[in-house]
C-alpha positions in Angstrom: 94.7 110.0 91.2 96.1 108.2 94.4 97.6 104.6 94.4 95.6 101.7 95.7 97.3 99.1 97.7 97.2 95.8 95.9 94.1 94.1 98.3 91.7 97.4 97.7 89.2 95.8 94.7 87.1 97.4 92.6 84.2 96.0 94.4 85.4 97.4 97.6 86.0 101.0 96.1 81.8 100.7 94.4 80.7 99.3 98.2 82.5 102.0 99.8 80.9 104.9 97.2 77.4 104.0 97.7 77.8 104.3 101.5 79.2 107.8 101.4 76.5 108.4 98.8 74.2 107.7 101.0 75.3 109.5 103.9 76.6 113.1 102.1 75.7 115.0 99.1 78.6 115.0 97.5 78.2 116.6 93.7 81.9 115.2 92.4 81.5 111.9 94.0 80.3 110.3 90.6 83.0 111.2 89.1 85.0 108.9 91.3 86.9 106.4 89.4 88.7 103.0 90.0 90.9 102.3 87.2 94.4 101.3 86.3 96.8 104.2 85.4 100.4 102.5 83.8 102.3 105.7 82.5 105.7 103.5 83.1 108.6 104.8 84.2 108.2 108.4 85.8 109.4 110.7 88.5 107.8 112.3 91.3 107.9 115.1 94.2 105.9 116.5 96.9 105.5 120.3 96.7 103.9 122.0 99.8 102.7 125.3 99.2 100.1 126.9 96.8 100.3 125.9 93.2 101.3 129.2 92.5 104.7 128.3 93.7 105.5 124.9 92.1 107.7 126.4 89.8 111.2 125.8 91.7 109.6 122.6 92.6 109.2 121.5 88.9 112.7 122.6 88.0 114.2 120.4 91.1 112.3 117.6 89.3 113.8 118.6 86.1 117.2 119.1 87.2 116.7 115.3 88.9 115.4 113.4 86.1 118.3 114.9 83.6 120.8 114.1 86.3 120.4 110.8 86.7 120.5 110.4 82.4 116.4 110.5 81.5 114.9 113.0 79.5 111.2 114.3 80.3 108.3 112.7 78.0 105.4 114.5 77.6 103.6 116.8 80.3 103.9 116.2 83.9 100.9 115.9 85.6 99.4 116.6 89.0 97.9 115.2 91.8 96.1 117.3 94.5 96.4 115.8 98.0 95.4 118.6 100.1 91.3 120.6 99.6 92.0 124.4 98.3 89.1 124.9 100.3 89.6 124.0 103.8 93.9 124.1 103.7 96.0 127.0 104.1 97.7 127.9 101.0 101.0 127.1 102.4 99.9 123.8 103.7 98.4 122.3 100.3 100.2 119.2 99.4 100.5 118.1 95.5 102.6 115.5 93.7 104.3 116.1 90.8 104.7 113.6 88.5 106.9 113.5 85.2 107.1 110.2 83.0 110.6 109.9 81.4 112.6 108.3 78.6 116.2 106.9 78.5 118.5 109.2 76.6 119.4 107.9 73.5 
C-alpha cells in the first residue's frame, strides 16, 4: 500500500504493469493492485530497523495518538517500504499506520 499522487490513473498503473510484465518474471506482480484505501482519520510513523524491533516504535505512536486526545481503532497496519531480501536489517523502512477515534 503506497499513496498515488492525484494525476497517476488507473490506466497508467495497467500500462505500466504490462510493460514490466513483459520485461521481468515477476511471480507477485499480479497481485498488484490499484484501488482506493479511505480508513479516515489515522496516524503514522516511519520505523527503520527490522520488524523485530517496531515495538518502541508502536508505543511512540501510541503514546502520540493518546496525547493529542484520540484513542486507537482497530489494528494498525503496515506498510513495507524497504525488500527483506536485498536491505540490511537495520536499513528496512516500514510505516506504521494506526486509524483513530475522537475520545468521547
Amino acid at each position: 500500500m503506497i499513496m498515488q499522487p492525484t494525476f497517476v490513473t488507473r490506466t497508467m498503473v495497467e500500462l505500466a504493469l504490462e510493460q514490466v510484465q513483459k520485461k521481468k518474471d515477476l511471480p507477485a506482480l499480479s497481485k498488484t493492485r490499484f484501488k482506493t484505501y479511505d480508513e479516515g482519520l489515522s496516524a503514522q510513523i516511519m520505523h527503520i530497523g527490522p520488524y523485530a524491533s517496531e515495538a518502541p516504535t508502536i508505543r511512540k505512536l501510541h503514546h502520540f495518538i493518546e496525547d493529542k486526545g484520540y484513542s486507537r481503532k482497530g489494528k494498525h497496519h503496515e506498510i513495507y517500504l524497504s525488500d527483506p531480501r536485498k536491505a540490511a536489517p537495520e536499513k528496512l523502512k516500514t510505516i506504521i499506520c494506526q486509524q483513530v477515534a475522537e475520545q468521547a
